[in-house]
C-alpha positions in Angstrom: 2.5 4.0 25.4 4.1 2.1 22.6 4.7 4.0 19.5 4.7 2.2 16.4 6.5 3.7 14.2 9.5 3.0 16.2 9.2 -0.5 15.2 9.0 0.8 11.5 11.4 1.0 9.2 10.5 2.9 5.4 12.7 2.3 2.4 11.3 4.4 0.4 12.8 8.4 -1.3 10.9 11.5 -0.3 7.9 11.5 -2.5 8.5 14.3 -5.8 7.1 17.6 -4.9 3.0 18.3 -5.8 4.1 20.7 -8.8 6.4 17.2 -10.7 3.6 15.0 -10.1 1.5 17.5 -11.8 4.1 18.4 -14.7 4.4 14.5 -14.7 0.5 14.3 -15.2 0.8 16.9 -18.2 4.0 15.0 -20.0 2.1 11.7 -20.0 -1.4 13.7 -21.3 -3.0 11.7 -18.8 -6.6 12.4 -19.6 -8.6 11.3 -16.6 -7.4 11.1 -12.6 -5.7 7.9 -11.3 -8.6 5.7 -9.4 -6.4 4.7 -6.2 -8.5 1.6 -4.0 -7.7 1.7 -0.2 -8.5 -1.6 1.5 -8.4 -0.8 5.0 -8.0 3.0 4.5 -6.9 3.6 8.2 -3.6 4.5 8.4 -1.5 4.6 11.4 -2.0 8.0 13.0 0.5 10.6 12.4 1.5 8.5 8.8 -0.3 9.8 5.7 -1.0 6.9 3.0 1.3 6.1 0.2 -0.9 7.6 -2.5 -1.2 11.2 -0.1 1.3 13.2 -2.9 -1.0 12.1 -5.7 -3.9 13.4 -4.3 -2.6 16.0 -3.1 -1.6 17.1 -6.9 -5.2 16.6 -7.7 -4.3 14.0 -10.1 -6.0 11.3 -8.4 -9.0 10.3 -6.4 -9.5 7.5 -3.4 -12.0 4.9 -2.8 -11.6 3.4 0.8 -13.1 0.6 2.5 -12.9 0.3 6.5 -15.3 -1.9 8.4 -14.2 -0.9 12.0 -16.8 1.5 13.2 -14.3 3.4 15.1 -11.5 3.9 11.6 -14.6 4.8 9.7 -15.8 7.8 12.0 -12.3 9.1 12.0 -12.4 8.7 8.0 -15.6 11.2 7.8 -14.0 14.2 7.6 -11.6 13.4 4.8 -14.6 12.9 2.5 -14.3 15.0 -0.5 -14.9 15.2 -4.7 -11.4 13.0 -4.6 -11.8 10.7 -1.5 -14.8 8.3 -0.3 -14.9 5.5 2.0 -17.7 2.9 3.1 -17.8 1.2 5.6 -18.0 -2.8 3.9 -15.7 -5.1 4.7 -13.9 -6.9 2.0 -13.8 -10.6 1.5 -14.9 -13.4 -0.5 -18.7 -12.7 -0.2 -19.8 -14.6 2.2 -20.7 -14.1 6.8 -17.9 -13.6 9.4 -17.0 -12.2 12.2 -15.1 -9.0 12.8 -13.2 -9.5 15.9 -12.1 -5.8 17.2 -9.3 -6.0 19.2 -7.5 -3.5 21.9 -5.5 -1.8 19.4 -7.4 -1.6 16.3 -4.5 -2.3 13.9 -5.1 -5.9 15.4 -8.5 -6.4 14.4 -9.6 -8.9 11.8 -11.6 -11.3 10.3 -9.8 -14.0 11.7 -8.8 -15.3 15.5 -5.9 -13.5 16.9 -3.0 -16.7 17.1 -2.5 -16.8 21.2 0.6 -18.8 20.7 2.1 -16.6 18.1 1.8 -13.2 19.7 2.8 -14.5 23.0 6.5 -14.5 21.4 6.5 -10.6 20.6 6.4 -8.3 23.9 2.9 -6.8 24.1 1.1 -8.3 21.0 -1.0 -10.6 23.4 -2.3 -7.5 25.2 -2.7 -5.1 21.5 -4.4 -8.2 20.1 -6.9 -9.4 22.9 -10.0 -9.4 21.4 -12.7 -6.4 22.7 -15.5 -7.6 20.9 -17.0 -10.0 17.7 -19.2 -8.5 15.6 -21.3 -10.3 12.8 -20.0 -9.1 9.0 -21.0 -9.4 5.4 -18.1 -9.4 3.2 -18.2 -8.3 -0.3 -15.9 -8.9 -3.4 -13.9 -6.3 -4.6 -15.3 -7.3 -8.3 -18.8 -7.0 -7.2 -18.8 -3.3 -5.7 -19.2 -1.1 -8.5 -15.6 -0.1 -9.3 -14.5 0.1 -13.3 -10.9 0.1 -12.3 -8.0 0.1 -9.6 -4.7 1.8 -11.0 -3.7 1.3 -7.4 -4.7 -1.4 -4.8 -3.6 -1.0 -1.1 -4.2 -3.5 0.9 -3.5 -3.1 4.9 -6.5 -6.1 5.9 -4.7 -8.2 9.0 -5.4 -11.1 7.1 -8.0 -10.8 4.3 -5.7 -10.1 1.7 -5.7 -13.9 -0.5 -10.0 -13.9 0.1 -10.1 -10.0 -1.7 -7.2 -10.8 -4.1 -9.1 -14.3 -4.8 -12.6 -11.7 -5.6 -10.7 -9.2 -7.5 -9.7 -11.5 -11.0 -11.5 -8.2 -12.8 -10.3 -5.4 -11.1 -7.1 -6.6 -10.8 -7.1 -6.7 -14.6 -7.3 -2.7 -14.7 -4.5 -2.4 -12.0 -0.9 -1.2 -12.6 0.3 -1.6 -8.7 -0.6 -3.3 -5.7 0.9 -2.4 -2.1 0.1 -5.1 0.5 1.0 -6.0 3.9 2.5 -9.2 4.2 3.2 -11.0 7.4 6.6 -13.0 7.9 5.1 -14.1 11.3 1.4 -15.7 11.5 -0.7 -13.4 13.9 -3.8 -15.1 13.2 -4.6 -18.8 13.6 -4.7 -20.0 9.8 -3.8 -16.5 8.7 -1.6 -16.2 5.4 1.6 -15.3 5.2 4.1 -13.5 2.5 4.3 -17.2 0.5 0.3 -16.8 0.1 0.5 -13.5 -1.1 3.3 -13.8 -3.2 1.7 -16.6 -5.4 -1.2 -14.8 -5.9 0.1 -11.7 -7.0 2.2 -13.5 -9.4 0.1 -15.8 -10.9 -2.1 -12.6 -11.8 0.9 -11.0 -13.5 2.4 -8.6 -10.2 6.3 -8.7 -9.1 7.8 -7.4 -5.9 9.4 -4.3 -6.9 10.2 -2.3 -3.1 9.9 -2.6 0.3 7.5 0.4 1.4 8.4 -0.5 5.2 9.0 -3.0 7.3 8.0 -4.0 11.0 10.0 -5.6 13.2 9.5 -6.1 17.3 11.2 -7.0 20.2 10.7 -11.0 21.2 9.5 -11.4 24.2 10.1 -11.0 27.1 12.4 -7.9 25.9 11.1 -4.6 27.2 10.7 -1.8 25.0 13.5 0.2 27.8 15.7 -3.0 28.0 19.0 -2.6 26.6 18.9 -5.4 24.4 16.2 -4.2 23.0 17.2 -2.7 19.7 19.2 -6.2 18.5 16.1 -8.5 19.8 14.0 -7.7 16.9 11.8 -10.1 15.1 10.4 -9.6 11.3 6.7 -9.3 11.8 5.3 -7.8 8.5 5.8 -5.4 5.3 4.0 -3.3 3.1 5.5 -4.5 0.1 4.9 -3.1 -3.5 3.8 -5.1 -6.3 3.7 -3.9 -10.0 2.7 -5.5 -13.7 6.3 -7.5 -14.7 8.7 -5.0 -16.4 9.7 -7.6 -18.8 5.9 -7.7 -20.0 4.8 -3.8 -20.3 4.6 -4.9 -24.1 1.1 -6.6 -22.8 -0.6 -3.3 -21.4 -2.2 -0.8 -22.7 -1.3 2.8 -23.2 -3.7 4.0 -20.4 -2.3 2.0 -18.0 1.4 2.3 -19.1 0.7 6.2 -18.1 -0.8 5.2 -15.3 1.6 3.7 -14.2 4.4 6.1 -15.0 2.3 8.6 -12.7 2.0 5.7 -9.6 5.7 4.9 -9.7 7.0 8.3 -9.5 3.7 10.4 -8.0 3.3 7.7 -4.8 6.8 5.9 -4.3 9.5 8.2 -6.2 10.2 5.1 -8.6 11.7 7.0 -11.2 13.7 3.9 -13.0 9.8 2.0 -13.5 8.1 5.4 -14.2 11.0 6.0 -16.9 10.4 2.4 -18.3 6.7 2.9 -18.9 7.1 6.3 -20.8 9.6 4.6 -22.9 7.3 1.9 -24.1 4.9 4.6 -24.9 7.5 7.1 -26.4 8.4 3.2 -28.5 3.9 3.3 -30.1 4.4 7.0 -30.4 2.2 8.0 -28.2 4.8 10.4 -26.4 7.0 11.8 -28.6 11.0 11.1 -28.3 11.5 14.6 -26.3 9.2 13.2 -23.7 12.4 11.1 -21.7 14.1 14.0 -22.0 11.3 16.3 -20.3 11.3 13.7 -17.9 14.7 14.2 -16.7 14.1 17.9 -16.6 11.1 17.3 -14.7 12.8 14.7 -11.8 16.7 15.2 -11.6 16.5 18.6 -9.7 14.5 16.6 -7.0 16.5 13.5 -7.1 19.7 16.5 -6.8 18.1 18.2 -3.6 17.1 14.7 -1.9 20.6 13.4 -2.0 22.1 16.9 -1.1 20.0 16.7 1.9 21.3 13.1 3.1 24.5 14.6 2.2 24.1 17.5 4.8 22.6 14.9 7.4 25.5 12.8 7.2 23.6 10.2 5.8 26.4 7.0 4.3 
């Protein structure tokens, strides 16, 4: 059995501890909880989602979306007051067809790309097709959500149709992770280029690499030497936030917003720092609030680098 995450490679800190986030929450007098937005709320198993700290400080709630039958029943038990998921599948409104595939981080909207995969060992068997099912898709604008501090999209696929049916929602939105794919999977899939263009045009720069995924070219076994330097770039959850340059342009609730996503869900302490600056800049915060801030994060930033020190990390 193949396991993932060996192909996976994170780039991110350790996220702050439950107590920060919730100091963090307090500094920025964040009056309401953070509304995260989980396209394709799976995750791998054994790898909690990005936004799992924030919940976990109970200064944030979840709205998932997972189509597969299989994901969703697995999903059931997390439902709480702070997460829910449905079971619609995302789109640009109109009829496809969900094709499920062996492994179900294959399975998509679109027609697995035979050519493509043959190049990585093993995709052609994780991405043969089980079964076609008949779908509805809906536009993120058009189910019911006011706002999306937080947009993950993990969609094999699907990501420029939702992006494309998400003009309002993406207005309301601080940060967006999505998976990009360097390689094309799918036959007419998009790619990071398609992504990229979108994102910007709506106002969203690259900011980090959340992981990457790279895997061996065929016909490299997983137990063949080679097999660490015979990598190909497949994909990336990359993380998209409003332009730095332009934090003049939002407003305050979304400036602490996003002060509380940077830090809370990918230890971003530079971009959380920015945003409480602009608001310390209206008075909002007052001028002790950087200050607190450092009080707040150093100690953790201390420990984490203290630990890579005692691991022998370069």
């Amino acid at each position: 059995m193949i396991d993932p995450r060996s192909a996976l490679a994170e780039h991110l800190p350790p996220p702050l501890p439950a107590r920060v986030i919730t100091a963090l929450a307090e500094l920025l007098e964040s009056g309401r909880a953070l509304e995260i937005v989980d396209a394709g709320a799976s995750p791998l198993v054994g790898e909690p989602p990005c936004y799992a700290p924030l919940l976990e400080s109970g200064v944030a709630r979840v709205t998932g979306f997972e189509p597969d039958p299989e994901a969703m029943a697995a999903l059931a038990d997390r439902t709480s007051d702070t997460e829910q998921y449905l079971p619609t599948a995302l789109g640009d409104g109109d009829e496809h067809t969900l094709r499920t595939c062996s492994e179900a981080g294959f399975s998509s909207l679109l027609e697995p790309d035979a050519a493509q995969l043959a190049v990585l060992t093993d995709f052609s068997r994780l991405a043969e097709v089980t079964g076609r099912t008949p779908v509805t898709t809906s536009r993120l604008d058009d189910v019911g959500l006011d706002r999306a501090d937080l947009l993950v999209l993990d969609v094999q696929g699907s990501e420029p149709a939702i992006l494309d049916g998400a003009v309002r929602l993406l207005a309301s939105t601080f940060a967006v992770q999505v998976e990009v794919a360097f390689h094309r999977l799918y036959e007419d899939g998009p790619t990071f280029a398609d992504v990229d263009a979108r994102l910007r045009e709506a106002g969203f720069v690259p900011h980090a690499f959340v992981t990457s995924r790279t895997w061996p070219l065929a016909p490299v076994a997983w137990d063949d030497p080679l097999q660490a330097r015979a990598r190909h770039l497949v994909e990336a959850d990359l993380l998209y936030v409003r332009d730095p340059a332009r934090l003049a342009d939002l407003d305050d609730d979304l400036l602490r917003a996003g002060a509380l996503v940077a830090a809370g869900a990918y230890g971003s302490l530079g971009l959380a720092l920015v945003c409480l600056r602009e608001l310390v800049r209206r008075d909002v915060l007052p001028t002790a609030a950087e200050a607190r801030f450092r009080a707040l994060v150093e100690p953790t930033v201390k420990d984490a680098t203290a630990d890579l020190t005692d691991a022998g990390a370069c």
